[in-house]
N, CA and C atoms of all chains as a GROMACS GRO file, in nm:
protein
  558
    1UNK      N    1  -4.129  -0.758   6.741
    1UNK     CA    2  -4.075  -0.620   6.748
    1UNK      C    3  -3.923  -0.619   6.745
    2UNK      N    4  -3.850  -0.728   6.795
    2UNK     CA    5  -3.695  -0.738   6.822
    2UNK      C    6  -3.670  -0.758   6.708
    3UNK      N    7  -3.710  -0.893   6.607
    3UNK     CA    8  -3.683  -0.910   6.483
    3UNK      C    9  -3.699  -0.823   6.412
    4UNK      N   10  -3.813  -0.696   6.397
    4UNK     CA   11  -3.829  -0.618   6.331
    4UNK      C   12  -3.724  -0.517   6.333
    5UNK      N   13  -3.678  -0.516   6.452
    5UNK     CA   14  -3.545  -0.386   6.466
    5UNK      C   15  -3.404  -0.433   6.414
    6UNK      N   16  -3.436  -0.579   6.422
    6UNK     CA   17  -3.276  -0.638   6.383
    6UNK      C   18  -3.286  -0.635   6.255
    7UNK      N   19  -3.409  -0.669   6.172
    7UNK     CA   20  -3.422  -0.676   6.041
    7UNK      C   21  -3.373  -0.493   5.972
    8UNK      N   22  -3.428  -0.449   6.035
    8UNK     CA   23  -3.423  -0.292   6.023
    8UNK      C   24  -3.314  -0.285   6.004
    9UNK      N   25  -3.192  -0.324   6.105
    9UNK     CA   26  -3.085  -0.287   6.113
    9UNK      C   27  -2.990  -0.336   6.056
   10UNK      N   28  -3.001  -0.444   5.987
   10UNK     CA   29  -2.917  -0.527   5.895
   10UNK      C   30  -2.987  -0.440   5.755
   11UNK      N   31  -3.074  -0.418   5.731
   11UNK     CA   32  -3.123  -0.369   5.585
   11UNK      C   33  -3.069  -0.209   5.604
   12UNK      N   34  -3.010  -0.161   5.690
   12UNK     CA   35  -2.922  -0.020   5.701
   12UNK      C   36  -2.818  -0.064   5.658
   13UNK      N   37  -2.744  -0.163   5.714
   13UNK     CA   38  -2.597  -0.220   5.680
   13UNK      C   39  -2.590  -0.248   5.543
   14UNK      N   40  -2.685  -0.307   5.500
   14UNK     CA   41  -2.684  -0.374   5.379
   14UNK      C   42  -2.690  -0.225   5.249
   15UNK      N   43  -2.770  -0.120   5.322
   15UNK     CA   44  -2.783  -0.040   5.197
   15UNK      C   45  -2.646   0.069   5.233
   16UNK      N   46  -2.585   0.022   5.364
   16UNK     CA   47  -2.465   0.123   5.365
   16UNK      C   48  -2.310   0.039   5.262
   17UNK      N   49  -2.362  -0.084   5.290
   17UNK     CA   50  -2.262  -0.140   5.207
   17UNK      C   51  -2.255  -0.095   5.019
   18UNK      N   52  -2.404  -0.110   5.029
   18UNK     CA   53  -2.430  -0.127   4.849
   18UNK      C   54  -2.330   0.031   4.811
   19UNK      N   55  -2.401   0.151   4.900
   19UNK     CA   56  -2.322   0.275   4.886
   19UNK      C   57  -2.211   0.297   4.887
   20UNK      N   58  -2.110   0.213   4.982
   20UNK     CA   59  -1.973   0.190   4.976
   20UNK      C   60  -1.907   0.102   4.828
   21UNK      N   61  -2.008  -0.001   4.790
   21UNK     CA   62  -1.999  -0.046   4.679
   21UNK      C   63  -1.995   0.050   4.582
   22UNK      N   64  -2.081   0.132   4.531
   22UNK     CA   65  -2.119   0.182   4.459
   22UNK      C   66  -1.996   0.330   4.383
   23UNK      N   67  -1.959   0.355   4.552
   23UNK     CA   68  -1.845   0.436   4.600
   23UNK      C   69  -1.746   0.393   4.491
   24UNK      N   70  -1.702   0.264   4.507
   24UNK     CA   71  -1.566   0.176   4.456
   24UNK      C   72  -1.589   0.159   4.281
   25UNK      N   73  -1.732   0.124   4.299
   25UNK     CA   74  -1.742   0.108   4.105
   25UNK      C   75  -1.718   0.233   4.021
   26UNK      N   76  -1.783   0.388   4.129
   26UNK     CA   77  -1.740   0.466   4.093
   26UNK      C   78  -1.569   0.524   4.043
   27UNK      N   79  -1.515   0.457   4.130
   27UNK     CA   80  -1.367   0.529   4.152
   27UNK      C   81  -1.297   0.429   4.034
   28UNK      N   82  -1.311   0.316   4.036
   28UNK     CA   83  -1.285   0.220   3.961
   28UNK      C   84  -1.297   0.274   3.824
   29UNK      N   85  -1.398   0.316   3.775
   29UNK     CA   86  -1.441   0.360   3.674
   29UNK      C   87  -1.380   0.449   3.629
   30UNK      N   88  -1.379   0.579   3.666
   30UNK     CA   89  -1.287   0.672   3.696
   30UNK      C   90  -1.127   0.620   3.690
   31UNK      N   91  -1.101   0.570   3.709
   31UNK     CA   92  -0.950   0.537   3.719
   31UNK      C   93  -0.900   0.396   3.563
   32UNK      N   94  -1.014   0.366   3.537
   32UNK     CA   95  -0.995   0.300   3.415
   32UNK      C   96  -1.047   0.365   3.311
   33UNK      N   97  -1.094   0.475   3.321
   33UNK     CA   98  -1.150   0.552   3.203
   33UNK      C   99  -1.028   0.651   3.146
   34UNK      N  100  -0.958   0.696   3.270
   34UNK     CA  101  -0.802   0.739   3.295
   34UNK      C  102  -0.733   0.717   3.190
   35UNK      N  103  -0.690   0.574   3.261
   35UNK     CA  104  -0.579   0.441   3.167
   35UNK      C  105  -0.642   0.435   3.034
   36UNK      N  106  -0.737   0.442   2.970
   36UNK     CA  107  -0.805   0.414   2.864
   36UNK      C  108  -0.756   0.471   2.774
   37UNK      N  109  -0.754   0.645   2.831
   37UNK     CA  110  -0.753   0.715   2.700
   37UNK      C  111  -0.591   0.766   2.738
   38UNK      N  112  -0.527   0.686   2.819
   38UNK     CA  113  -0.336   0.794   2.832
   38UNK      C  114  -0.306   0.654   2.764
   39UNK      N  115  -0.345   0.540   2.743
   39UNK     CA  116  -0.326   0.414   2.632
   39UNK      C  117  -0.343   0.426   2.556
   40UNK      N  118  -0.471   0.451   2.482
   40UNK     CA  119  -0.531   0.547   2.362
   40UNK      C  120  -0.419   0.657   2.309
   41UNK      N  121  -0.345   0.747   2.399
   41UNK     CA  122  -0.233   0.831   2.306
   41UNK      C  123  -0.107   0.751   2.338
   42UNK      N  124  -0.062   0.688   2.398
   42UNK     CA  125   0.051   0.640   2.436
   42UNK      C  126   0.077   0.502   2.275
   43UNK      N  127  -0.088   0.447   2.238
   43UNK     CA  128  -0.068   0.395   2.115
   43UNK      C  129  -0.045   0.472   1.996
   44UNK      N  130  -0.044   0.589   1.986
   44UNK     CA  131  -0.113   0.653   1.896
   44UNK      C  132   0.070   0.711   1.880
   45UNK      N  133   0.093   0.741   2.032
   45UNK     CA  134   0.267   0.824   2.021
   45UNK      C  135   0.371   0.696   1.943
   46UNK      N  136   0.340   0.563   1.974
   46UNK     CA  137   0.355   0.474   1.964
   46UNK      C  138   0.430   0.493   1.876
   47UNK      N  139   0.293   0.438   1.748
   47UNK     CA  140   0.274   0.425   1.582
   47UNK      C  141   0.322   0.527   1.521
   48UNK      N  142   0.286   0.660   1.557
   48UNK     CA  143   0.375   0.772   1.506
   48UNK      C  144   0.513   0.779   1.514
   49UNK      N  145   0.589   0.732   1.645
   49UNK     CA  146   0.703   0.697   1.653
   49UNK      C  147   0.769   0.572   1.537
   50UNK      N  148   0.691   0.508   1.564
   50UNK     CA  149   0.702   0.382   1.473
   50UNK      C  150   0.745   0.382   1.301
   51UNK      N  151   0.630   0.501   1.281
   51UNK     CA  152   0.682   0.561   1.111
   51UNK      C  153   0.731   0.673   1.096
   52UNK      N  154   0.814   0.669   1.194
   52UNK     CA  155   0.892   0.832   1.161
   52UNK      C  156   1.042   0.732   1.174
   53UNK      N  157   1.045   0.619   1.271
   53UNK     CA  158   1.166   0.582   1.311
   53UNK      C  159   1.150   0.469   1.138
   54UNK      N  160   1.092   0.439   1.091
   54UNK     CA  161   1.102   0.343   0.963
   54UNK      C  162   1.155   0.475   0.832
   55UNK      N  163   1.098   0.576   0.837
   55UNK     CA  164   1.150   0.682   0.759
   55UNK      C  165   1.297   0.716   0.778
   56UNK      N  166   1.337   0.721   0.917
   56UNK     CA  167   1.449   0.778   0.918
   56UNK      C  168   1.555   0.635   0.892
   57UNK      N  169   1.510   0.495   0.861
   57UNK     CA  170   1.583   0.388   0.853
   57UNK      C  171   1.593   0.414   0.626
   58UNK      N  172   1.452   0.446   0.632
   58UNK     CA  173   1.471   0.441   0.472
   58UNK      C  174   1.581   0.513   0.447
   59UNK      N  175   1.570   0.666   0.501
   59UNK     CA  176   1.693   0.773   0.471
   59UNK      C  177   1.833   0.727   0.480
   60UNK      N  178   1.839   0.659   0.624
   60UNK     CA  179   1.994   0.598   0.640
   60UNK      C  180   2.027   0.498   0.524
   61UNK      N  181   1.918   0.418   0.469
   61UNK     CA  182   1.999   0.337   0.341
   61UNK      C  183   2.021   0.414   0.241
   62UNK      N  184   1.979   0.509   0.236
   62UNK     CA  185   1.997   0.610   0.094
   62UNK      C  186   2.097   0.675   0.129
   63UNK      N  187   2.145   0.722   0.265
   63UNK     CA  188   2.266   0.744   0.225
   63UNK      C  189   2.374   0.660   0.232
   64UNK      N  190   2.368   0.555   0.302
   64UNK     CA  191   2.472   0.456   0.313
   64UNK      C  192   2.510   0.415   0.138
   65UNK      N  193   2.367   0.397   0.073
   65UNK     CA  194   2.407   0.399  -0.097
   65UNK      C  195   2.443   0.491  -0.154
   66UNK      N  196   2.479   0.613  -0.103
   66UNK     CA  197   2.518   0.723  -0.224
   66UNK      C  198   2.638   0.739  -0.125
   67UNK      N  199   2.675   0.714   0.028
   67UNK     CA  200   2.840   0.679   0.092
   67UNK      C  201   2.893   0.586  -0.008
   68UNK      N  202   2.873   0.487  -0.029
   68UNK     CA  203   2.917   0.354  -0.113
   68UNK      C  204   2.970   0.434  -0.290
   69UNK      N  205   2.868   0.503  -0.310
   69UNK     CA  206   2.815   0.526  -0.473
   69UNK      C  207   3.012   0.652  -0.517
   70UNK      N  208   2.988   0.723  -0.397
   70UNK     CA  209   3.085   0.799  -0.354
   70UNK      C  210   3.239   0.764  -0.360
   71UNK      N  211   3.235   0.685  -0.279
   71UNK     CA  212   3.368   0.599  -0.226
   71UNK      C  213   3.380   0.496  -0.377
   72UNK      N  214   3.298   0.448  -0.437
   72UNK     CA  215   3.327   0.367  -0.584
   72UNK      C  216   3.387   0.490  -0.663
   73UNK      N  217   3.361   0.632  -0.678
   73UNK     CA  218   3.370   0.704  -0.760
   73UNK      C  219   3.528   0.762  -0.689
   74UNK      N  220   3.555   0.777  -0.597
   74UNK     CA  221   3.706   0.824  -0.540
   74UNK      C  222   3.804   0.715  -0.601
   75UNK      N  223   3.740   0.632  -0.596
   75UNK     CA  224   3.867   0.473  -0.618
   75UNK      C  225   3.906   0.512  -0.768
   76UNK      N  226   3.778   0.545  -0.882
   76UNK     CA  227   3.781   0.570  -1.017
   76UNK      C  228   3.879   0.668  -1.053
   77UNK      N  229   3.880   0.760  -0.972
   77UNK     CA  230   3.915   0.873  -0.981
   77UNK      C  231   4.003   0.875  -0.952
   78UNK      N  232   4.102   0.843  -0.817
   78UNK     CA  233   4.213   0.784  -0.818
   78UNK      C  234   4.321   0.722  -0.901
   79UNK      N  235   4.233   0.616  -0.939
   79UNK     CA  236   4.294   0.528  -1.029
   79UNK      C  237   4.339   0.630  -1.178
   80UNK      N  238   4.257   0.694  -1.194
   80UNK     CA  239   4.228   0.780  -1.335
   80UNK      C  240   4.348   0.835  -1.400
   81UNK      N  241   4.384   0.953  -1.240
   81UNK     CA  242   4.453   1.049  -1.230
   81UNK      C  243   4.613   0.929  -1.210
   82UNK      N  244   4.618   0.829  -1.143
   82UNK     CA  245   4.739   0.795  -1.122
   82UNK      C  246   4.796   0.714  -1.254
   83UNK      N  247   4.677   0.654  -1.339
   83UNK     CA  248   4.718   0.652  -1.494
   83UNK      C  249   4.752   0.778  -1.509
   84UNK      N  250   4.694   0.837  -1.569
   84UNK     CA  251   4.742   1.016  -1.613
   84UNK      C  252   4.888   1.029  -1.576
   85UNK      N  253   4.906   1.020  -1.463
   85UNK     CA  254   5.036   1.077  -1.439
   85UNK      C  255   5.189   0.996  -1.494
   86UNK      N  256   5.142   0.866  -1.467
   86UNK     CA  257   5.205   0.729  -1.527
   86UNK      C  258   5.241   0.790  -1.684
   87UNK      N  259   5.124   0.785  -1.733
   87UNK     CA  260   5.156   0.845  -1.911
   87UNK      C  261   5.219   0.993  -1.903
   88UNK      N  262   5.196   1.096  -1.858
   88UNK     CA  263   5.261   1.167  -1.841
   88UNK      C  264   5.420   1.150  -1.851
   89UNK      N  265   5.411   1.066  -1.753
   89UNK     CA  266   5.548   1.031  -1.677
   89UNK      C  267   5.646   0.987  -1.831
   90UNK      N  268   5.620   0.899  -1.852
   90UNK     CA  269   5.633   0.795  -1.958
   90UNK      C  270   5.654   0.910  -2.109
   91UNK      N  271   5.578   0.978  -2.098
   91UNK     CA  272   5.563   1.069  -2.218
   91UNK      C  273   5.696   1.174  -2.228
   92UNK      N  274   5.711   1.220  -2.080
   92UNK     CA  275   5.796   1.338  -2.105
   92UNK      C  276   5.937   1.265  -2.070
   93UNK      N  277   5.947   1.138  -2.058
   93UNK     CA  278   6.044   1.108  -2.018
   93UNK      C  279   6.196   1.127  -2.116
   94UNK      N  280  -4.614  -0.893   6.162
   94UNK     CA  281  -4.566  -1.009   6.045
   94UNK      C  282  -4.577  -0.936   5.916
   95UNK      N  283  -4.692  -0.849   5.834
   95UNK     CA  284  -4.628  -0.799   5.743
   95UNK      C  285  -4.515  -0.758   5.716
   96UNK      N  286  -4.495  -0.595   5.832
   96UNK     CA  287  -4.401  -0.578   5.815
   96UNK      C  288  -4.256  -0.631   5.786
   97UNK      N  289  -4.262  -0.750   5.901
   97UNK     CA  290  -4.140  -0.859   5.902
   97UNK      C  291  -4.149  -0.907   5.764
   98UNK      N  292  -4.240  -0.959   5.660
   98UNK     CA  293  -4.230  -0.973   5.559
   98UNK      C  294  -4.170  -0.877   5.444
   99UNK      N  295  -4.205  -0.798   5.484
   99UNK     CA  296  -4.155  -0.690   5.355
   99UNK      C  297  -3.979  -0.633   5.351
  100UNK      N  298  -4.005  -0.613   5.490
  100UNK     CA  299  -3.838  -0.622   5.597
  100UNK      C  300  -3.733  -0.712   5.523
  101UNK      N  301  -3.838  -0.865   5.492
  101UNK     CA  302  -3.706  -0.938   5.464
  101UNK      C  303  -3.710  -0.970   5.313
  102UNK      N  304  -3.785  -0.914   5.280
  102UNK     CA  305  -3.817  -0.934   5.070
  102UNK      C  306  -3.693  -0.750   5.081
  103UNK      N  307  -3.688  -0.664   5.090
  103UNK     CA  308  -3.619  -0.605   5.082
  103UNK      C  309  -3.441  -0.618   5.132
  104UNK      N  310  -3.460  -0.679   5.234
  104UNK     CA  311  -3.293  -0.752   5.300
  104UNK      C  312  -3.262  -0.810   5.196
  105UNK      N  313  -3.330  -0.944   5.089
  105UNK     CA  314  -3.280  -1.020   5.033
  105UNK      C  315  -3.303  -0.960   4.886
  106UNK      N  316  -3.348  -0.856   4.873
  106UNK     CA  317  -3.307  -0.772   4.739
  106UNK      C  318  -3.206  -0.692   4.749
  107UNK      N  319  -3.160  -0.626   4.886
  107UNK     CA  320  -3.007  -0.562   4.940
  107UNK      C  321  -2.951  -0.653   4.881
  108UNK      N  322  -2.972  -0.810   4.972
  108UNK     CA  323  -2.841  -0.876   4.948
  108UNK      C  324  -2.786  -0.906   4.836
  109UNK      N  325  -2.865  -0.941   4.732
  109UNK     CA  326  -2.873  -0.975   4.555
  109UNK      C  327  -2.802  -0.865   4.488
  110UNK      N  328  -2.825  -0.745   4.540
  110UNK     CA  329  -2.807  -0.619   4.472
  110UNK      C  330  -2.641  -0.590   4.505
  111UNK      N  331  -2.581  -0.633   4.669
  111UNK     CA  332  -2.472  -0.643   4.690
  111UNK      C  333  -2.412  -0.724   4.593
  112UNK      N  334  -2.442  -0.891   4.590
  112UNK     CA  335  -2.365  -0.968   4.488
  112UNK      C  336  -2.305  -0.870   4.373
  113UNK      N  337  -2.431  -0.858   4.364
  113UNK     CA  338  -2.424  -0.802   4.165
  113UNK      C  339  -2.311  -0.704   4.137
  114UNK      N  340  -2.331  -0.600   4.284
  114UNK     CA  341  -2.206  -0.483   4.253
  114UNK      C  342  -2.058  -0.553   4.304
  115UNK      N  343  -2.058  -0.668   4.419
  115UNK     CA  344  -1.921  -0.699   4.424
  115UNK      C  345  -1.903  -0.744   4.266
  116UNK      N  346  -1.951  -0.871   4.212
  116UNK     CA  347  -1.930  -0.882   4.106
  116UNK      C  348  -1.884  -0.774   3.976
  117UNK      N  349  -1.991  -0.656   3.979
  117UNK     CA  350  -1.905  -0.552   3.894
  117UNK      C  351  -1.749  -0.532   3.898
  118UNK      N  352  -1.732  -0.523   4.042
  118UNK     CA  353  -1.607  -0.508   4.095
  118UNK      C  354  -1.542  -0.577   4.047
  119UNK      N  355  -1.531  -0.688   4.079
  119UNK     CA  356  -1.425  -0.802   4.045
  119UNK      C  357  -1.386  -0.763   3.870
  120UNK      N  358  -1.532  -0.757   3.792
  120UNK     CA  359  -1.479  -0.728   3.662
  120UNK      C  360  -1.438  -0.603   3.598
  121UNK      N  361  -1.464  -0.528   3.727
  121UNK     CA  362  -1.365  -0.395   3.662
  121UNK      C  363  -1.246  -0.386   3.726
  122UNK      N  364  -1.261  -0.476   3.773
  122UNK     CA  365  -1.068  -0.492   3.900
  122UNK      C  366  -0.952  -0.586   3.738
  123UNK      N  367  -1.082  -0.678   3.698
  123UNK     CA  368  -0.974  -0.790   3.652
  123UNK      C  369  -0.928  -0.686   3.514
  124UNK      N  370  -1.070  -0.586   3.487
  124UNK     CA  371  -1.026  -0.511   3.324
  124UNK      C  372  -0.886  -0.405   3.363
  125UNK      N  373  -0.892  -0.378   3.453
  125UNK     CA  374  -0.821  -0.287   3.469
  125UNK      C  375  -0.685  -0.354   3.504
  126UNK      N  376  -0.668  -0.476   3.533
  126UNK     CA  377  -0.540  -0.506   3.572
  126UNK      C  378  -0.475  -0.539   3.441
  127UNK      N  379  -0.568  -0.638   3.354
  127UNK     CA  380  -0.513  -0.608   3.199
  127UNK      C  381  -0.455  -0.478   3.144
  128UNK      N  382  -0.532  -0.423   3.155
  128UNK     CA  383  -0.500  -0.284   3.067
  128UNK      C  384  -0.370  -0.267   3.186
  129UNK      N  385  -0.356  -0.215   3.243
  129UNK     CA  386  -0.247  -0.190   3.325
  129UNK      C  387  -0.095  -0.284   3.284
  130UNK      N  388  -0.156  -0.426   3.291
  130UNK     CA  389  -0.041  -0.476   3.227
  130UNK      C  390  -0.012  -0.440   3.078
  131UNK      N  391  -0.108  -0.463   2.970
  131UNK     CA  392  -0.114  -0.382   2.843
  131UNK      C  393   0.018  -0.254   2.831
  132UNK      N  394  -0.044  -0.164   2.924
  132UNK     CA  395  -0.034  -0.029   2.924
  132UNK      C  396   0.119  -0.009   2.973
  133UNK      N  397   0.140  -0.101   3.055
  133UNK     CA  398   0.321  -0.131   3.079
  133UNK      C  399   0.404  -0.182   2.994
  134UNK      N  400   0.312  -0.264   2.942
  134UNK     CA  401   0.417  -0.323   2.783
  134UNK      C  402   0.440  -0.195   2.709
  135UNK      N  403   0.321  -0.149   2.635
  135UNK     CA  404   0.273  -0.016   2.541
  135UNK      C  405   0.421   0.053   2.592
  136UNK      N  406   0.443   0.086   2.692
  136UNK     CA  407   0.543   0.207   2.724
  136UNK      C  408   0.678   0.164   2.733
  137UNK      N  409   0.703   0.011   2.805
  137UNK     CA  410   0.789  -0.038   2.795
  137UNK      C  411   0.875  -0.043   2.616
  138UNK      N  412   0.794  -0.080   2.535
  138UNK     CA  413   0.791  -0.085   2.358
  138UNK      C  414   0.837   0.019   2.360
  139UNK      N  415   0.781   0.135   2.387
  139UNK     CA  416   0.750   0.279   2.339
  139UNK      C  417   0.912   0.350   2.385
  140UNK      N  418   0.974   0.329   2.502
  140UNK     CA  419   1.054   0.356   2.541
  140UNK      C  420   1.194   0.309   2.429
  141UNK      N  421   1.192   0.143   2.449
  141UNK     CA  422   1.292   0.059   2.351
  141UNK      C  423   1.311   0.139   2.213
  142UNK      N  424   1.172   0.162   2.146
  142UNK     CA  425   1.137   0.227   2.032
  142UNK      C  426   1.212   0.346   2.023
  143UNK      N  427   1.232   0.448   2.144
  143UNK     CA  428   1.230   0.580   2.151
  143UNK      C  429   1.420   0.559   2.135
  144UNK      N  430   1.447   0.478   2.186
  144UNK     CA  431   1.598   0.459   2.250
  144UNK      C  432   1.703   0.422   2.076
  145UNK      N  433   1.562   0.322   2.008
  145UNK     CA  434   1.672   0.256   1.898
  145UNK      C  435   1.672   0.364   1.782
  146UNK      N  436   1.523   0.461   1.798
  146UNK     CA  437   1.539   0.564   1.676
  146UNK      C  438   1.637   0.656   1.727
  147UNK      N  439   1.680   0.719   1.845
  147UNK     CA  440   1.798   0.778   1.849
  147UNK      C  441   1.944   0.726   1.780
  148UNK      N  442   1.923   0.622   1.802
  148UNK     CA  443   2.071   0.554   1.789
  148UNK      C  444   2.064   0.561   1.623
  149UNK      N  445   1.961   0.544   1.570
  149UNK     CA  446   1.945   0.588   1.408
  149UNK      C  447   1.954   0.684   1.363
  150UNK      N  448   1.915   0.745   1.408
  150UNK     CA  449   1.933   0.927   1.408
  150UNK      C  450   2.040   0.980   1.406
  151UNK      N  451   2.124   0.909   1.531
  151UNK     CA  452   2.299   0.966   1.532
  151UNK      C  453   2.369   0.906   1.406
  152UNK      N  454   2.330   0.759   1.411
  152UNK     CA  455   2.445   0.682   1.272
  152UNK      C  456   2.370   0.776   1.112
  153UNK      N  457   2.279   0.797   1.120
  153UNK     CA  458   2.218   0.874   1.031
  153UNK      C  459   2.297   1.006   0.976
  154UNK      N  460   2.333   1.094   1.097
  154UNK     CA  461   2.362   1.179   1.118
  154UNK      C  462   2.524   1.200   1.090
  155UNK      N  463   2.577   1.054   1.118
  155UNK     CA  464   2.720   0.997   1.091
  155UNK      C  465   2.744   0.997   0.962
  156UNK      N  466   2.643   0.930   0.872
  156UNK     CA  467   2.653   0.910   0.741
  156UNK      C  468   2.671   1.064   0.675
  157UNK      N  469   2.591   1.116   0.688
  157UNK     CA  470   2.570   1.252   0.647
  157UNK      C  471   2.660   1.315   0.643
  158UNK      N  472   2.719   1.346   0.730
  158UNK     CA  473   2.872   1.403   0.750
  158UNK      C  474   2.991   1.314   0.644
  159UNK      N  475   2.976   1.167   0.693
  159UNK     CA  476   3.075   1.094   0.573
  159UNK      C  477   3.063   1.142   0.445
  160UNK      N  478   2.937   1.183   0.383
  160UNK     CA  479   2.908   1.189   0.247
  160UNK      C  480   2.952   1.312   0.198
  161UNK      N  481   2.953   1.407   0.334
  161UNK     CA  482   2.964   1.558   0.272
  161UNK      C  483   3.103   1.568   0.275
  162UNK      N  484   3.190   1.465   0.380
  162UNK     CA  485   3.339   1.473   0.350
  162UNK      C  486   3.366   1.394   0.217
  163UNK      N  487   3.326   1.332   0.155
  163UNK     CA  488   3.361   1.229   0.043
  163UNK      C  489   3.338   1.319  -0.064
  164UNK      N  490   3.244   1.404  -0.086
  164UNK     CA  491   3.190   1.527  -0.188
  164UNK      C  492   3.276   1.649  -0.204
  165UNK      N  493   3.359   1.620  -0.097
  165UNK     CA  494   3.440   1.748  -0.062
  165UNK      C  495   3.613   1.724  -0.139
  166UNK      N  496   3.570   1.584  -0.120
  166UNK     CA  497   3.682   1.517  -0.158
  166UNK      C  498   3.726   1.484  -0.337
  167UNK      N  499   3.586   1.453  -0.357
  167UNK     CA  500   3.574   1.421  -0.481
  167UNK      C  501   3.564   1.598  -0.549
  168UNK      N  502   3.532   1.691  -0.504
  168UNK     CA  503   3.597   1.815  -0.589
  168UNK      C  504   3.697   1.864  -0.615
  169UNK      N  505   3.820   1.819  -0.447
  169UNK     CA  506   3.935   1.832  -0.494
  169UNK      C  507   3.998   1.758  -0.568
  170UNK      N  508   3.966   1.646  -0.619
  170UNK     CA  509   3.995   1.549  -0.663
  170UNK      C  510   4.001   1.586  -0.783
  171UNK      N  511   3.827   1.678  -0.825
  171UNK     CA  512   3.856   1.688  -0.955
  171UNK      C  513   3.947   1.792  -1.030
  172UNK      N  514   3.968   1.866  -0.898
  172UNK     CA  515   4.022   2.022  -0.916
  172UNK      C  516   4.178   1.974  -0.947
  173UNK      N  517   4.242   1.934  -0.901
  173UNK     CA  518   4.350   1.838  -0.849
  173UNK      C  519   4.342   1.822  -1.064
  174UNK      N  520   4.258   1.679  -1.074
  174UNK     CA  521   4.329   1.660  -1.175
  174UNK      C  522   4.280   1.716  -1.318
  175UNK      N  523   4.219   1.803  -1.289
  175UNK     CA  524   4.215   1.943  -1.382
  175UNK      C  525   4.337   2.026  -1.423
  176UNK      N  526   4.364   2.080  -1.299
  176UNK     CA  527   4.490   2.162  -1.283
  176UNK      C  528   4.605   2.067  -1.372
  177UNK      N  529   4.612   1.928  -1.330
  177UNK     CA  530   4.755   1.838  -1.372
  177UNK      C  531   4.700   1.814  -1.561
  178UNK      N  532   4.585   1.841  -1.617
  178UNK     CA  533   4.600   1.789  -1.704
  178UNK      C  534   4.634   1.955  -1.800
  179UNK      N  535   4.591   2.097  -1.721
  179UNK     CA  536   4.594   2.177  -1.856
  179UNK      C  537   4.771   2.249  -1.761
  180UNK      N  538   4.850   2.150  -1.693
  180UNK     CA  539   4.990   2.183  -1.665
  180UNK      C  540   5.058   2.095  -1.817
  181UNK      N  541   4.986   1.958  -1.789
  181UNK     CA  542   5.033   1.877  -1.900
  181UNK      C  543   5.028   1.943  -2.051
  182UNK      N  544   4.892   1.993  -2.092
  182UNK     CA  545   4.888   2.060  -2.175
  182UNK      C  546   4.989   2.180  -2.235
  183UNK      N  547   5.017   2.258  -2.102
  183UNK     CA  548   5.092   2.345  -2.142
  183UNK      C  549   5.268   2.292  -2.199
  184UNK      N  550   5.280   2.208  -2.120
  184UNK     CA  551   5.386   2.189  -2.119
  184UNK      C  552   5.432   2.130  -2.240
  185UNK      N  553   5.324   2.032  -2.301
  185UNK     CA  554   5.347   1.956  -2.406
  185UNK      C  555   5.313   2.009  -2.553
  186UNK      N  556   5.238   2.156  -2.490
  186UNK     CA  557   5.262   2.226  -2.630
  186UNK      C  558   5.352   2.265  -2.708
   0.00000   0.00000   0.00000
C-alpha cells in the first residue's frame, strides 16, 4: 500500500514534469518560429538591398565615364579656342 | 501487486517520455542558437551593407553635380567661342 502511494506519487511528478516539458517545447517553438520568418525578411531586405546598392554602383561608373568624357572635351575645347585666338592674333597683327 | 505493476510500467513510460522531450529541447535550444547566431551576422551584413550604399549614394550624388557643372561649362565654352569667332568674322570682313 506504501509503495503503491509512493509509486502514485512519483508518476504525478513525472507527468507534472512532462507538462512543464511540454510547456518549454511549446515556447521554444514559438520563439523560433519568430526568428524564422524576421530572418526570412531580414534575408530578403538583405538581397534587395544588395541589388539596388550594385545598381546604384553601375550608375556611379556611368557617370564617373561621362565626368571623364566631359573634362576630355573642356581640355579640346580649350585648346581649340586658344589656337583660334593665337591665329587671330597672328592674323590681325 | 497488479496494481504495483502497472504503477511502474507507466512510471517507466513517464520516464522515457521525459527523456524524449528533454531531448527535443536540447535540439530546439541548439537550432535556435544557430539561427540566432545566423540571424546576428544577417543584420550585422545588412547594417555594413546599409552604411556602404549610403556612402555611394552621396559620391553618386557628388558626381552628378560635377557633371552638371562641367555641362554648364562646356556651353559657355561654346558660347564664348562662338561669339569670338563671328567678332573675328566681322572684323575681318
Amino acid at each position: 500500500m506504501v509503495q503503491n502511494a509512493q509509486l502514485d506519487n512519483e508518476k504525478s511528478a513525472l507527468t507534472y514534469q512532462v507538462e512543464l516539458l511540454k510547456d518549454k517545447i511549446e515556447d521554444l517553438e514559438e520563439t523560433l518560429s519568430l526568428l524564422q520568418r524576421e530572418h526570412r525578411d531580414k534575408c530578403r531586405d538583405f538581397e534587395n538591398l544588395k541589388r539596388l546598392s550594385n545598381q546604384i554602383k553601375e550608375e556611379l561608373e556611368y557617370y564617373k565615364a561621362q565626368l571623364h568624357e566631359r573634362e576630355e572635351l573642356i581640355k579640346v575645347l580649350d585648346c581649340e579656342f586658344l589656337t583660334f585666338v593665337c591665329c587671330y592674333l597672328l592674323c590681325t597683327k
